[in-house]
Every structure is written in structure tokens, then in C-alpha cells.
Residue, then its C-alpha position, 0 to 999 in steps of 0.5 A: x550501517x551494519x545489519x543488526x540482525x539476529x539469526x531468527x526474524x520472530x523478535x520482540x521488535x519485529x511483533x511490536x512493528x507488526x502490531x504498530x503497522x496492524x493498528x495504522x493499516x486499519x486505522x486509515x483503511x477502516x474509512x475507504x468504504x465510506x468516504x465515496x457516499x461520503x462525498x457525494x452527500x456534500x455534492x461532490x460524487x464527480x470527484x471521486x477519484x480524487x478520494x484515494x487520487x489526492x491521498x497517493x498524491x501526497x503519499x507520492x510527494x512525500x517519499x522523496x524527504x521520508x526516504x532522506x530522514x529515514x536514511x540520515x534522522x531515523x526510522x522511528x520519527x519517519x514512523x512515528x510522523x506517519x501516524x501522528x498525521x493519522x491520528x491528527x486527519x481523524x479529528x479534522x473529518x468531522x468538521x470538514x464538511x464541504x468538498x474543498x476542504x474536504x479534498x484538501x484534507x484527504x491530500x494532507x492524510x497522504x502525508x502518513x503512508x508517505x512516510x510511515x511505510x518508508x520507515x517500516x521497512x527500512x527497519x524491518x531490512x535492518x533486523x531480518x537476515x538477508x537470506x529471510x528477507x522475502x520470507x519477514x516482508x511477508x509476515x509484515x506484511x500480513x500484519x499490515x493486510x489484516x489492518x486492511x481487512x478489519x478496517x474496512x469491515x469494521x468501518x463500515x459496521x461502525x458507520x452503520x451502527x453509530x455514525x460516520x463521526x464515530x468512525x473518524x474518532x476511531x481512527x484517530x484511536x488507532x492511529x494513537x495506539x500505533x504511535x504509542x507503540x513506536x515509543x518503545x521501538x529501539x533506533x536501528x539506524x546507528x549513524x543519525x543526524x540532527x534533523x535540519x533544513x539540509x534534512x530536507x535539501x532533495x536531489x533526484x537521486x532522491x526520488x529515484x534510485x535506479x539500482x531499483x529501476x524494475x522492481x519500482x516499474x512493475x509496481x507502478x504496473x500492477x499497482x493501477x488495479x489497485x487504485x481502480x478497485x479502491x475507487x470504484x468498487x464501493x459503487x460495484x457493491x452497491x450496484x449488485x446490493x452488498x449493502x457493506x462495502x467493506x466485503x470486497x476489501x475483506x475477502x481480497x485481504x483475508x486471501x491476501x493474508x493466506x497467500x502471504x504466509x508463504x510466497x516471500x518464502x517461495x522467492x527467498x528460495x526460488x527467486x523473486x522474478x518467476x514468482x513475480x510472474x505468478x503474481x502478474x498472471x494471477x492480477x490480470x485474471x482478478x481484473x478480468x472476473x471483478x470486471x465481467x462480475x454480474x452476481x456477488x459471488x462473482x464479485x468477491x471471487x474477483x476479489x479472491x484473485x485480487x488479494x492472491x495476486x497482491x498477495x504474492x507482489x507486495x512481499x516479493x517486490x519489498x524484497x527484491x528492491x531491499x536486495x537491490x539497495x545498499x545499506x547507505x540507500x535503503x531508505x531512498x531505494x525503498x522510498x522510490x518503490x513506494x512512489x512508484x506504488x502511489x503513482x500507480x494507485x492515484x493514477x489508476x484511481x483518477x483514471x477509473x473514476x473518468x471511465x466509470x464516470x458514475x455509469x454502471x455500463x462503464x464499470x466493465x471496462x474500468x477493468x479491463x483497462x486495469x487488466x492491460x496494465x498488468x499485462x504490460x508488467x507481466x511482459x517486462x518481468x518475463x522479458x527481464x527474466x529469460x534475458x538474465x538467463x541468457x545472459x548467465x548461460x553465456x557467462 
């Protein structure tokens, strides 16, 4: 298939894309805040980490097939998939009410960031020149940030204001919204197939391509922090008294935003290897504080340093597997970065949950744990760096 790009990235696609991805991001972030207390009213806080655990999960599993139809039915049914499985979970919330059933649901949820994302940007590869490409992974996914700062934050108020009923409908609302959207979406995969059983029929190669072997192993790295916070950090706030547990996810986003402006234009122009460094350093120091915090605005300078770090990662490691794949691989490559991604936030979400433990002593190490994970990314990436300018020297 070829690039359908036009020179500029600011198309009408392009904004309708960022606006679907805004409404879907906020849609299923706008409940993270508030599914811990949530299960724990039911008599299930031992199994928090299954919160976000079982939703990457699913998410994980699921690359494989979504990277497949992208490839070979489309982007848009891929994208669509993803919020109707949004729009669907919103309504099923309120009347799962007992733990089972509930865990069963957050692995049913999984199936929308399997696949919506996947067929994002796929399409977004198709409609952006290459030589801006880190640049529109950026502004995307900004779109997508700001879905992960609202929501929350919104969540929470909605909750507090009304009922927890009333933020699974609106949910619901804004997973329909993002579909109606992806309705008026033009198809840019110009050789598609009928969906059929073959469709589903999954090789290895499906599940991991390995021209993207290192960007995909640095996400699985970073992304544990990643898992730790979302898990944990709804106890944190209320054991320092932030009686919204959405502030953390908005000041990591809003900066994450901020950052987001400009660093995939920063690795279009300098590469994505040294700016992924930066991105690794600037991670470990946000574990590190989040992890030391005593105060608030310890707290929420963490989570500062949080949303700089992922700020500058999630644009440029989009980028640099889209650079690595091919044009007849792109949904499968794209695909095995975002199960690295999700195995890295279920793993980390499962293991900060078995050393937090529901002790507030043990909040500390949760961290630091998270912080050495980022350490061992950050060596790769540096190992990976100054070994391919030795290797271009000696050429």
C-alpha cells in the first residue's frame, strides 16, 4: 500500500481522528480513579491490581487479531471495534456489582485499547509524511493525553457530584460519540479483504514482529511505571488527603501534553534513540520522587516528571516502530509495540499491587521497584546507541 500522504499533516482527517481518539481516551480513563474504592465497596480491595491487570490483559491478547484485521480489513472497523466495546462495558458497570463478574467485565473492557489504538496509528502512519511522522505521533497524541487528563478529573467530579452510575453512562456517552465520528472517516488501506474465519487465523509473526525488537522491549521497560501508578496511586492520594484522585492523572497529562508539542519533532530531527534516552532518565527521576513523596506537592511534582517522561516516550517510540515496519507490516508491527506496552502496564499493575499489599509503608518501594525498570530500558537504549555509532564510524 502506498502512503496517501499529503505534504502537511493538519488535515480534516487528521483533526477528526484526534477528536475520536480525545472522546475514546476519556471515556475509558475517566473510571480509573474510581474503580479501586469501587471494588473494594464489593469486598474485593485484594484485588486491585486486577483493575488495570485484567484490562491490559485482554488489551494485550488482542493485538495480535487487531494488528491482522488492520492490516488485511481496515482501520476504520479496527477503530470502530474499540469503542463499541466502550460504549457497550459503560451500560454492563452498573449492573455488575459483585467482584467475579465485575473482574470479568474489566477483561471484556480490554478488548477496546486492543484494538482502537492499533488501528489509530495505522492510520495516522498512512496520512502524515514520513519525514513528520514523530512530529503527528506527537499532536495525536496529545488528543489522546487530553482525554487522559479530563477524564479522570471529570470522573472523579461526576462521581462526587452525582454517582458512580452516572459516570459509567457518561462513558458510554463518549464512547458513542467516538464512533459516531469514525463513521465519517475515509478507509486508507486501499487493498481490503472480506473479514472471514482466515482473518483470525494468527501466526507468531503475528504477535511479534521483530524488525521492531527494541523500540517494543523499551516500552515493555517503561511502561511497568506506568501500570504501578495507575494501580496505586488512588491509595497514595488518599493517604496524603487529595480527596480527588484524579489530580495525580491531570498534572502528569497536562505535562504530558506540554512535552508532547514538541519532542516527536525534536526525534524527526535529531533521532529517536538520544531523545529516548531523555525520555528513560527524566522516568526514573518521576518514580524515584512519586515514590519518596510525604506532602501533595511532592506528590503531583512526581507526577510532573511522570507525564514529562511519558511525554517524551509514547510520540517517539510510535515513531520509531512506524520507521522500522513496512508498509504491508504496519498494523502487525504497531500491534506487537502495543503488546509490549500492555504487558508492561499488567505486569507492573499486578506487581505493585503484591508490594503495596494495601500497606501504606510499602508505597515507597513500589516505586523504586518501578524506577529500576526504567533503569534497565535506559541502559539498552544507551548500549543500542553508542553501538550503532560505532558500527557507522567503522563503515
Amino acid at each position: 500500500m502506498r502512503n496517501t500522504a499529503s505534504p502537511g499533516i493538519f488535515t480534516t482527517q487528521f483533526w477528526l481522528l484526534g477528536l475520536s481518539s480525545f472522546l475514546f481516551s476519556s471515556s475509558f480513563n475517566m473510571l480509573i480513579p474510581e474503580l479501586p474504592g469501587y471494588l473494594s465497596s464489593m469486598g474485593g480491595a485484594e484485588y486491585k491490581g486486577s483493575i488495570i491487570g485484567l484490562f491490559t490483559l485482554t488489551a494485550g491478547l488482542s493485538r495480535p487479531f487487531s494488528g491482522r484485521l488492520t492490516d488485511r480489513v481496515g482501520r476504520v472497523p479496527v477503530m470502530a471495534f474499540g469503542s463499541i466495546v466502550c460504549f457497550i462495558c459503560g451500560f454492563l458497570y452498573p449492573i455488575f456489582t459483585t467482584v467475579m463478574p465485575f473482574l470479568l467485565l474489566r477483561l471484556v473492557h480490554g478488548f477496546s485499547t486492543g484494538f482502537k489504538p492499533t488501528g489509530t496509528a495505522a492510520y495516522v502512519a498512512d496520512i502524515v509524511p514520513a519525514n513528520r511522522r514523530g512530529e503527528a505521533m506527537g499532536i495525536h497524541g496529545m488528543c489522546m493525553g487530553v482525554g487522559s487528563a479530563f477524564g479522570p478529573a471529570v470522573g472523579s467530579m461526576i462521581s462526587m457530584t452525582f454517582s458512580l452510575n452516572a459516570l459509567f453512562y457518561t462513558s458510554s456517552l463518549f464512547a458513542f460519540l467516538s464512533i459516531a465520528i469514525l463513521l465519517n472517516m475515509k478507509e486508507t488501506l486501499k487493498e481490503k479483504q472480506r473479514l472471514s474465519v482466515k482473518s483470525f487465523q494468527i501466526t507468531w509473526r503475528d504477535v511479534f514482529e521483530p524488525d521492531v525488537f527494541s523500540p517494543a522491549l523499551i516500552t515493555f521497560l517503561c511502561y511497568f511505571g506506568f501500570g504501578a501508578v495507575s494501580t496505586v496511586t488512588p491509595d497514595f492520594s488518599d493517604y496524603l488527603g487529595l480527596q480527588n484522585k484524579g489530580y495525580y492523572f491531570m498534572v502528569f497529562t497536562i505535562f504530558s501534553i506540554l512535552v508532547r508539542l514538541f519532542a516527536g519533532k525534536i526525534s524527526d530531527k535529531h533521532g529517536r534513540m538520544p531523545v529516548t534516552i531523555v525520555g528513560c532518565s527524566i522516568l526514573i527521576v518521576a518514580m524515584v520522587i512519586t515514590g519518596y513523596a510525604n506532602s501533595i506537592s511532592l506528590f503531583l511534582t512526581g507526577a510532573a516528571f511522570f507525564g514529562v517522561s511519558m511525554g517524551i516516550l509514547s510520540p517517539v517510540l510510535s515513531a520509531w516502530t512506524v520507521d522500522l515496519s513496512r508498509d504491508d507490516n504496519r498494523g502487525r508491527a504497531i500491534a506487537t509495540m502495543f503488546i509490549s506496552l500492555e504487558a508492561g502496564i499488567g505486569l507492573g499493575a499486578f506487581l505493585s499491587a503484591a508490594i503495596f499489599a494495601n500497606q501504606r509503608h510499602n508505597l515507597e518501594n513500589v516505586f523504586y521497584c518501578m524506577a529500576g525498570f526504567a533503569l534497565a530500558a535506559l541502559i539498552y537504549v544507551v548500549f543500542l546507541y553508542q553501538f550503532k555509532r560505532h558500527r557507522s564510524r567503522a563503515i
